[in-house]
VEXKEFI-864279 format. One record per residue (C-alpha): residue in three letters; x, y, z. Coordinates in steps of 0.2 Angstrom, whole numbers, plus 5000, padded with zeros to 4 digits. Example, Ala and Ser with C-alpha at 12.3 -4.5 7.8 and 13.67 -1.06 7.14 Angstrom:
# VEXKEFI-864279
ALA506249785039
SER506849955036
***
This chain:
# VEXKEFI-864279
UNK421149425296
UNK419449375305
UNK418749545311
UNK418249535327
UNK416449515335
UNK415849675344
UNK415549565362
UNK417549525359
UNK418149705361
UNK419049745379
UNK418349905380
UNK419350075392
UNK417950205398
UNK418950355397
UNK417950505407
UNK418850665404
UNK418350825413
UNK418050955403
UNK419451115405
UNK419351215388
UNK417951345397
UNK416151355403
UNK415451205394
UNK413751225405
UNK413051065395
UNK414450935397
UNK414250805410
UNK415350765426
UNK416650645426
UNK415450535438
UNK414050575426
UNK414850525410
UNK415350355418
UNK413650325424
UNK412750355406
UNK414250265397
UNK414250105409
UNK412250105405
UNK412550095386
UNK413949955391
UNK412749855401
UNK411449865388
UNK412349815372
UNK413349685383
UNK415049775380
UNK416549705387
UNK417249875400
UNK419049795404
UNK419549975416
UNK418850145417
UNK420250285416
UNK419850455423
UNK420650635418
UNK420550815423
UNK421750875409
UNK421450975396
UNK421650905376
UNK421951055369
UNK423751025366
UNK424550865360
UNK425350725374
UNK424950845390
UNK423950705395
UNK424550555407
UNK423050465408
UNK422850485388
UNK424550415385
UNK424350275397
UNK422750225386
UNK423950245368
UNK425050125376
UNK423949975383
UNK423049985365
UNK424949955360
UNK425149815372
UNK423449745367
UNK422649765384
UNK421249865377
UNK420649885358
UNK419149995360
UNK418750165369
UNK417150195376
UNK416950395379
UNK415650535383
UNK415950625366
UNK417450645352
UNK418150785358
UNK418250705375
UNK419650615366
UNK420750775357
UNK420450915352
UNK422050935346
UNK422850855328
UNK424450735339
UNK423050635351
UNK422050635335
UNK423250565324
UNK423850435337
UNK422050345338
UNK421850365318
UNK423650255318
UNK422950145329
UNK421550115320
UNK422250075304
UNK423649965312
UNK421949885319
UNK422649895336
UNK421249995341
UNK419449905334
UNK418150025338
UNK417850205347
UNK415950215357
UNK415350375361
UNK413650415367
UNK412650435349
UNK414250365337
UNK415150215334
UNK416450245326
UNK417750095317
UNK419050065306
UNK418050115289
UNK418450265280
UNK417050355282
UNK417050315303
UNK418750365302
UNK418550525291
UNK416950585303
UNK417950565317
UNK419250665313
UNK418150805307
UNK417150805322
UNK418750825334
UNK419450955321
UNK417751055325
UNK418151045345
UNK420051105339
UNK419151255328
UNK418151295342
UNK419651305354
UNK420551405343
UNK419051535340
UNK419051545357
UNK420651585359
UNK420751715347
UNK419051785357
UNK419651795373
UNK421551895367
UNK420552005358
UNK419052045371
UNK420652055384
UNK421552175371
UNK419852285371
UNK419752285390
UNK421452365390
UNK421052475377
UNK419852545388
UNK421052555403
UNK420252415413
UNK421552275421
UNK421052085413
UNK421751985426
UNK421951955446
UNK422152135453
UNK423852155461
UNK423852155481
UNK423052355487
UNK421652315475
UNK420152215474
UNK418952175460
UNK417252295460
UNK415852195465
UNK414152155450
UNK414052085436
UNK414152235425
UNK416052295432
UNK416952185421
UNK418852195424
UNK418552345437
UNK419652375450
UNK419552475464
UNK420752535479
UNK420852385493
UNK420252465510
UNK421452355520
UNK422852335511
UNK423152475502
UNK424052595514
UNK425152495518
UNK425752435500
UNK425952635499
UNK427152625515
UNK428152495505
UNK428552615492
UNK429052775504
UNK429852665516
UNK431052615504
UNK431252765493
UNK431252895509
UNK432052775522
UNK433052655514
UNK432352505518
UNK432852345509
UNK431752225503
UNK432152105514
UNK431752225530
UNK430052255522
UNK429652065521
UNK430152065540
UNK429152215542
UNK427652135532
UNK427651955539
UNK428151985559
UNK427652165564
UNK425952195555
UNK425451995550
UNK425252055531
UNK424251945520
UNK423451975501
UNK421651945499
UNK421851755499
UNK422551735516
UNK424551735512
UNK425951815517
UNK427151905505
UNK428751805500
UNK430351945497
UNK429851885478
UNK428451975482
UNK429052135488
UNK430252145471
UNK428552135459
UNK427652255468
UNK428852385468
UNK429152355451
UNK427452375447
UNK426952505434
UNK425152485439
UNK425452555457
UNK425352735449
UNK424252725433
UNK424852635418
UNK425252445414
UNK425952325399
UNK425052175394
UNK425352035392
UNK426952085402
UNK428352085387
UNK427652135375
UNK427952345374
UNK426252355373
UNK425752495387
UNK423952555392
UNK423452695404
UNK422452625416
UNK420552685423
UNK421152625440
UNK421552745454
UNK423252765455
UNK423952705472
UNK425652825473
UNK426552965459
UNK427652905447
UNK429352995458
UNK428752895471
UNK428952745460
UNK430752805450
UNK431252845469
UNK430852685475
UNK431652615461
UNK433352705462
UNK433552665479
UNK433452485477
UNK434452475461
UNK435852575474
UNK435652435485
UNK436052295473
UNK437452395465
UNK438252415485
UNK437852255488
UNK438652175472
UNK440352295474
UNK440852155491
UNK441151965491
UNK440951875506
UNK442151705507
UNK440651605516
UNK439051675511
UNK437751585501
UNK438751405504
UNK438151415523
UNK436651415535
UNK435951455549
UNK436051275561
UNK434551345571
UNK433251425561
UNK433751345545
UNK434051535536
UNK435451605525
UNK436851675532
UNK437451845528
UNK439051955532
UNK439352115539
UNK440952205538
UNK441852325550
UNK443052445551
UNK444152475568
UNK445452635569
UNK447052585576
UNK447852705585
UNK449552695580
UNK448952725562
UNK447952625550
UNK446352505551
UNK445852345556
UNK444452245545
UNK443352125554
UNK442052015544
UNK440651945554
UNK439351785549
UNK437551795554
UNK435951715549
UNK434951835540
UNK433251775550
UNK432351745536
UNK431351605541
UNK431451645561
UNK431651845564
UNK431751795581
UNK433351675581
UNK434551685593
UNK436151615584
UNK437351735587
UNK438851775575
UNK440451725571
UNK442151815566
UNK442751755550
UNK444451735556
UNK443751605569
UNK442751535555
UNK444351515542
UNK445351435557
UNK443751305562
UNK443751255543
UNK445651225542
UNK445551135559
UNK444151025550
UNK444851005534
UNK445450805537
UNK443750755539
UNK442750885525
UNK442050765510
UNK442950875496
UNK442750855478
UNK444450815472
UNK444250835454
UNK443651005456
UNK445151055467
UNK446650945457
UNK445751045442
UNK446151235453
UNK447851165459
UNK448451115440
UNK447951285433
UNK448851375448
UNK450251265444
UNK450451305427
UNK450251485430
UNK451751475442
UNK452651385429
UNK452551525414
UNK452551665427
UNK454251585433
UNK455151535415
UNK454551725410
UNK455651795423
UNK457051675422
UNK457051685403
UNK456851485401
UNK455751395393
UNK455651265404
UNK455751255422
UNK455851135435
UNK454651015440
UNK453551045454
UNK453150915465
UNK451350835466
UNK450450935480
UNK449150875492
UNK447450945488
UNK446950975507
UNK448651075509
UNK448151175495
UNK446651215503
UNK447151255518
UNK448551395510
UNK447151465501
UNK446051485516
UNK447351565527
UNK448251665512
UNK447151675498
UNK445751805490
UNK443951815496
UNK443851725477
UNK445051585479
UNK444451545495
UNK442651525489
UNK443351435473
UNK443851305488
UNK442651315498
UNK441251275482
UNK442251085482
UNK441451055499
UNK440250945499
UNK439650925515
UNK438251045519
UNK439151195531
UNK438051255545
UNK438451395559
UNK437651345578
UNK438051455593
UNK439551525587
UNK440151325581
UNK440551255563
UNK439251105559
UNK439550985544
UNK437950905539
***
């Protein structure tokens, strides 16, 4: 094979950011395509495109760009790479590998950097690969500095990482890792805690409370999401000690001020594990497959309990939207009674999946069939005739359990929306 003159060379200028730390001494993306199209201009290379990247090569084929580059040398649309430095290319053994191949498939001619010029020769080859295994060392040095300098911060009881919302980070260069009590936030993260241990508040009210009555926001300017609530409450750090990395067993006792006691933390805990457990003993028919047609929220259900006078009680479910994303909406609610009779009244026009429901009909079927040869002593019985899925539905919605009914209703596929007291199918 004739090798190939250096002016022949369609050369990529690959710039890469540099991600792996505080490298003071590498150059801007900008910069290292104005120093590399220099060199270009003055050895008369061939620059065919110049591919930038912001992604770090410390692990192998987390780079977009990169892997665009691999595949164009495939394609022959380039076979050289002009770059800032080796490890601008890897820093990791899979990228590394994947230009070596290249190179010795002669797909991929020659690699320029800024003081090297690197070809298909052994020697090129094995410099290259010991200079980008030097930027992989150095990674991995790094890495082992940083866990263990982290594991020595907590050792000392100081928090490595973003204080949670009530503190803020102490001010100078000297209070590493330092935290102290948030002047403006911290009160009321302390009212989050009694207000659900001592008043019973859910997490959900707090997030209503947080967001609508008092505008809460952390120190970068955002509200809390319910998410939110449920890891600070969870939050060992709250009242003195803390686990990192979180999962690991490993517990510290922190230098921090404590924000609350440790019973204010178990009570605040207790009273929302009660919550869940109450809240997990019902089963709504028409929660979590509906919304709220005005604001766009959940629905949720409440149920009732009416004495008769004559003896007995009355149940009475009702639907409203939880006003999560509007605490201010105005969609009232609806009986579920009006809301089963809506949905059978609809049921010629709902978009079911029939697979789902021939599958539930065929297994009540059967069901039918052994419990009826069990009490008649046969071993066959007779055959039942084919039954429309949209009647079944509809005897399940009037006569079934809150758990058949939802087995129906999850073979809807229009999406089902409540609007001033009115069914909607989207």
């Amino acid at each position: 094979m004739t090798e190939v003159l250096e002016s022949e060379n369609r050369y990529c200028l690959y710039a890469r950011k540099s991600t792996e730390g505080d490298e003071k001494q590498a150059l801007s993306i900008d910069s290292q395509i104005k120093e590399m199209t220099q060199i270009a201009e003055r050895e008369k290379l061939n620059i065919v495109e110049i591919r930038r990247e912001s992604h770090s090569a410390k692990e192998s084929s987390q780079r977009p760009v990169f892997e665009e580059i691999v595949k164009d040398i495939d394609n022959g649309f380039f076979n050289a790479i002009i770059t800032w430095a080796p490890d601008r290319l890897s820093r990791n053994a899979g990228d590394l590998g994947k230009l070596v191949d290249r190179m010795d498939q002669k797909k991929l001619i020659t690699i320029k950097t800024f003081g090297q010029n690197f070809t298909n020769s052994p020697s090129d080859k094995f410099l290259l690969m010991i200079l980008c295994s030097q930027a992989k060392l150095e990674n991995d040095n790094k890495s082992i500095n940083v866990k263990r300098g982290m594991r020595t911060r907590c050792e000392m009881g100081l928090w490595p990482a973003q204080p949670p919302t009530g503190y803020r980070k102490v001010d100078g260069r000297l209070a590493k890792c330092e935290v102290e009590i948030d002047p403006e936030r911290a009160d009321v993260i302390r009212q989050v805690f009694e207000k659900i241990a001592y008043e019973k508040w859910s997490a959900s009210k707090v997030h209503a409370w947080l967001k609508y009555d008092l505008n809460f926001r952390t120190l970068r300017g955002y509200h809390l999401s319910i998410g939110n609530v449920f890891k600070i409450i969870n939050n060992t750090f709250y009242y003195g000690k803390f686990e990192f990395p979180q999962g690991a067993g490993i517990w510290y006792e922190g230098k921090h001020t404590p924000l609350i006691t440790k019973e204010l933390f178990n009570e605040t805990r207790n009273s929302i594990k009660s919550q869940v457990i109450k809240s997990q003993g019902k089963e709504f028919a028409f929660t979590r497959i509906m919304k709220c047609g005005v604001c766009g929220s959940g629905i949720t259900a409440d149920e009732k309990f009416k004495k008769l006078k004559e003896g007995g009680v009355n149940r009475y479910v009702y639907y409203r939207c939880t006003k999560a994303k509007d605490r201010d909406c105005k969609n009232p609610a609806i009986n579920e009674t009006d809301l089963i009779t809506a949905m059978i009244k609809m049921l010629d026009t709902i978009s079911l999946d029939q697979v789902k429901l021939n599958t539930k009909l065929n297994a009540e079927i059967q069901k039918f069939k052994k419990l009826q040869a069990m009490f008649l002593g046969k071993k066959k019985t007779e055959k039942i005739e084919s039954i429309d899925v949209r009647d079944y539905a509809r005897f399940v919605l009037t006569e079934g359990t809150i758990l058949e009914q939802r087995s129906v209703l999850e073979c809807v596929n229009n999406q089902i929306s409540l609007k001033q007291g009115v069914m909607i199918l989207v």
